[in-house]
C-alpha positions, 0 to 999 in steps of 0.5 A: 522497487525505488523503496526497496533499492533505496532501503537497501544500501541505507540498512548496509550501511547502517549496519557497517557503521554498528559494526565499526562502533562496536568493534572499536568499543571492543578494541578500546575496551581490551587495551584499557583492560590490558593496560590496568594489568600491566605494571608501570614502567621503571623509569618512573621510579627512577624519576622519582629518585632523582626528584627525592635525591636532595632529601634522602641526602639529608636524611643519610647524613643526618638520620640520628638528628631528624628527631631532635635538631629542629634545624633539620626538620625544618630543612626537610619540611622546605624540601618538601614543599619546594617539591609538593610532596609529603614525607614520612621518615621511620624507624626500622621498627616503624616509629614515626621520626619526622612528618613533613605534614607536622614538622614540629610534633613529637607524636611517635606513631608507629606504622605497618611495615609490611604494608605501608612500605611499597618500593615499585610504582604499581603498588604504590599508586594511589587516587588522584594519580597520587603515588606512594614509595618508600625508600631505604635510609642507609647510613654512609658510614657503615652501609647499615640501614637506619630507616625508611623514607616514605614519599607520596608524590603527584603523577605530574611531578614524575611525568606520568602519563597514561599509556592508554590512549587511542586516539585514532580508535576514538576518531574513528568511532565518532565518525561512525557515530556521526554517520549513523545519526547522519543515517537516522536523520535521513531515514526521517526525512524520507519516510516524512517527505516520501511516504507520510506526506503523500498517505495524508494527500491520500488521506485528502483524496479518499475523504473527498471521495466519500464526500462524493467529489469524484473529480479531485485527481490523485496525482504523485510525481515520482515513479516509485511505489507510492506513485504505484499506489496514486495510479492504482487509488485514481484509477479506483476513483475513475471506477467509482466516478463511472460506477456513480454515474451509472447508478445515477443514469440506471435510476434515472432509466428506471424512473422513465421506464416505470413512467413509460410502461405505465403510460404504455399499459394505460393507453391500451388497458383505455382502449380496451376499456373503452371498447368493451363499452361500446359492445356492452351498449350495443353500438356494434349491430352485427357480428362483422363488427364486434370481430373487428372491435375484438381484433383491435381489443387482442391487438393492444391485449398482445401488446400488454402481454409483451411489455409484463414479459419483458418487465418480468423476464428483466425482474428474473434477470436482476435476480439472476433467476431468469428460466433458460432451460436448454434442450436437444432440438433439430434446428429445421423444425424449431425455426419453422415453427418460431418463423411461420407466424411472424411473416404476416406480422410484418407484413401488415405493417407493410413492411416486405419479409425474406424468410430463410431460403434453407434451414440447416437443420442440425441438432442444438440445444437450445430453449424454444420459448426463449428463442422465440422471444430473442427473435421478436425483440429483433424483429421488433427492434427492425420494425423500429427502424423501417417504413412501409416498402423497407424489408426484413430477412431473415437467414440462418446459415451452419459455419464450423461447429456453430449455427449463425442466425442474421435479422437484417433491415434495409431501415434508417439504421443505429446512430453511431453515437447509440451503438456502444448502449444498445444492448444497455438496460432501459437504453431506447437510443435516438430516433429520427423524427418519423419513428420517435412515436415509434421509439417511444412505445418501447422499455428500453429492455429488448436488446438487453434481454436478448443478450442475456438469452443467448449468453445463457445458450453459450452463444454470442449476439452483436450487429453492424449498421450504417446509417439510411442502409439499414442494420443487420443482428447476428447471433450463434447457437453452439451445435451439439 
């Protein structure tokens, strides 16, 4: 939100100082229109009587002689520059008598009364604040007027000024000028120093990740969106890193798996070879002897068996095809049936087998030949794990609206630095010295197969164990 709440007073603020520059354009415009309209004030005019009274004293007492005495002219034509004005003095039919521009011509122009003859200042004014008035040439003696004065004077001589002026508006619309240049340049810095420099650090940080360069961190110091964005891309690039590593471990695993049934399958597939050699040639001379080479050949043929299972059903899985087709079953008659042939199993290998006391036996949906294989990757995990004199239990209890199934061992236990990857495909764990040989024999794909099976049943599978007191798997089955 940092950026929102910062916006926000910049845009108010912004906006306010438009809206004082344009309503103080507003106003200076409507006092400059109104001004123009108005006419200008009459003590103008009078200041020009007063500046052209001298002259138009001249010209009263001596209007007859303008025309001919050159002492008059040139009296005017001084008085006219002393003053920086021009005059133009008419007959009443408009003749032309006197120019002050040319004192001494004779020219008898006529001018147009009914407009050259302006006597008030609006009319009168001209460019340059130059302003043009006409005044009456009346003769003393008999009050009868004898022509016109025409004057074209400067504003400065007059001291004209003009009313429009605002000072205080002009003042007030720089300011607000000022403030949105100030505004517009602040806006550039902070999206500069704020948001473009940190988007090319992103920049930076992304390229080195497709660089695969994982360990380059994406740090921002401040807590506002940006550093939203920082946290969120780091935290991607952890996800990435993790992703890489596990894809490098993956086919790191699947290299060793490939290379471990290989050497899995060739050992018995030698064996059974080699047995089948040694019938052929007749080294076994009666039929106590072929039977036992037959038990050995069937031995490390089920040994095959299950290594193509668990590569199969792992095949199935990554294809998300793997076949679980549940169906309504007693749990009485499924368990006795899966359970009855594994006890001499384990017991050949010396190892002591509790099988369950009672079996609920209660109605569940479950897949027969995907139990059975779930239960065997158990117990030959715990086979695993134990020694001759260890034993395995088996125990199957009803709690709530569910079926708890318990393989437990009184092995060597999981080191506590496997126990986050057991259930990890192509993950076998660390062995103490007297299973390695043992550990070795398998994929790494049991216990992950496992959890799948169940999943699919809508069960859950975990474990507990400590360390030289053996390992106990538990997982429920939903009843119907």
């Amino acid at each position: 939100m940092y950026w929102k709440n910062w916006f926000k007073p910049w845009f108010a603020s912004a906006i306010a100082c438009i809206v004082i520059m344009g309503s103080c354009g507003a106003f200076i415009q409507y006092r400059l229109s109104a001004t123009e309209q108005d006419v200008l004030p009459d003590e103008v005019v009078n200041q020009a009587r007063i500046e052209i009274s001298g002259i138009m004293l001249v010209l009263e007492q001596h209007h007859t002689e303008v025309s001919s005495q050159n002492r008059i002219r040139e009296e005017l034509r001084k008085w006219s520059e002393e003053k920086q004005l021009h005059l133009q003095y008419t007959g009443l039919d408009g003749t032309i008598l006197f120019d002050s521009s040319a004192p001494h011509s004779m020219n008898k122009d006529k001018l147009n009364l009914k407009s050259d003859l302006h006597y008030d200042l609006y009319s009168s004014k001209t460019a340059h604040e130059m302003f043009k008035l006409a005044f009456p040439v009346v003769d003393p003696d008999s009050g009868v007027q004898a022509g016109n004065a025409i004057f074209t004077l400067p504003g400065s001589l007059l001291a004209y000024r003009q009313t429009a002026s605002f000072p205080a508006m002009f003042t007030l619309l720089m300011i607000a000028l000022l403030l949105v240049l100030l505004l517009l340049f602040r806006l550039r810095y902070k999206i500069n120093h704020d948001l473009l420099h940190p988007v090319n650090g992103l920049k930076d940080h992304a390229e080195a990740i497709l660089k695969g360069n994982y360990g380059q961190k994406a740090e921002y110091a401040k807590q506002d969106e940006i550093g939203e964005v920082y946290a969120v891309f780091d935290q991607m690039r952890s996800e990435i890193m993790t992703l890489s590593m596990q894809k490098e471990a993956q086919s790191k695993a699947q290299k060793e798996l490939i290379s471990n049934i290989s050497h899995d399958l060739k050992t018995p597939l030698t064996i059974v070879k080699a047995y089948i050699e040694a019938i052929r040639e007749g080294v076994c001379s009666d039929l106590p002897a072929v039977m036992a080479y037959m038990e050995i050949m069937q031995a490390q043929a089920n040994k095959m068996a299950m290594l193509v299972e668990d590569l199969l059903v792992h095949a199935l899985r990554d294809l998300d095809q793997i076949s679980v087709h549940p169906a309504e079953h007693y749990s009485k008659e499924i368990f006795e049936s899966i359970l009855r042939p594994m006890g001499p199993y384990i017991r050949t290998a010396g190892v002591k087998f509790t099988e369950p006391s009672e079996i609920p036996n209660v109605l569940i949906r479950i897949d027969p030949i995907r139990i059975e294989q779930l239960l065997s990757n158990l117990i030959a995990n715990a086979l695993k794990h134990t020694s001759a004199g260890d034993t395995i239990r088996v125990a199957i209890v009803q709690e709530q609206h569910q079926l708890t199934v318990t393989v437990s061992d009184t092995g060597e236990g999981i080191l506590p630095q496997d126990m986050p990857f057991i259930f990890e495909r192509y993950f076998q764990g660390h062995a103490p010295s007297q299973f390695e040989k043992r550990f070795n024999e398998g994929s790494g794909l049991g216990l992950s197969i496992c959890k799948h099976i169940i999943e699919a049943h809508h069960g859950t599978i975990s474990f507990k164990s400590v360390k030289h007191q053996g390992t106990e798997f538990y997982f429920t089955l939903p009843i119907c």
